[in-house]
C-alpha positions in Angstrom: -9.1 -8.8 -1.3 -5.3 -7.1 -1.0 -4.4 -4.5 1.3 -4.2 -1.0 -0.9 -0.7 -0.7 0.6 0.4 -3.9 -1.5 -1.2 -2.7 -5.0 1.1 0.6 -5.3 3.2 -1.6 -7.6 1.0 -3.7 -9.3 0.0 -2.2 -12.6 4.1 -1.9 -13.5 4.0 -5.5 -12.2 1.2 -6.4 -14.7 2.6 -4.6 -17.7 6.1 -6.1 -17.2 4.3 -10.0 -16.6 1.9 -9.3 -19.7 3.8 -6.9 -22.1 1.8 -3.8 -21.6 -1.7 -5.9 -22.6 -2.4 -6.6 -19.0 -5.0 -4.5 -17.1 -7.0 -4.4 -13.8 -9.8 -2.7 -11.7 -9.8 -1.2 -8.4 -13.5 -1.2 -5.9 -13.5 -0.3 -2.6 -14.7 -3.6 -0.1 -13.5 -2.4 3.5 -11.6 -0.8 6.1 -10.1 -3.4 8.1 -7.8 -2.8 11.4 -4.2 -2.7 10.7 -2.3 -5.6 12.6 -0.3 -4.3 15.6 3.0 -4.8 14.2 2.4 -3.1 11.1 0.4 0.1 12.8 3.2 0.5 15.7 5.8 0.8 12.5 3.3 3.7 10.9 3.2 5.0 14.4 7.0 5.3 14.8 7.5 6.2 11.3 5.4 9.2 11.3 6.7 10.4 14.6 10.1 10.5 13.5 9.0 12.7 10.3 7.0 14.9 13.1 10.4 15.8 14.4 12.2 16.2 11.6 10.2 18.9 10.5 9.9 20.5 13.8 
């Protein structure tokens, strides 16, 4: 199980590691709680683009 956050990347990853013959599948499992550190970064993050727009 990965976080859908760290899989953004990983089809170029697998194409560069298998030269273009590599391939995967996605299924949903679960929502899980994001860890406090990580959420108060989202938090902050999407506050500041809040404000930039107005």
């Amino acid at each position: 199980q990965v976080p859908l956050a760290e899989m953004f990347k990983y089809a170029t990853d697998l194409r560069s590691m298998t030269q273009g013959r590599g391939s995967y599948s996605m299924k949903f499992s679960h929502y899980d709680q994001v860890p406090q550190k990580i959420s108060a970064s989202i938090i902050e993050k999407a506050k500041k683009e809040k404000q930039e727009k107005g």
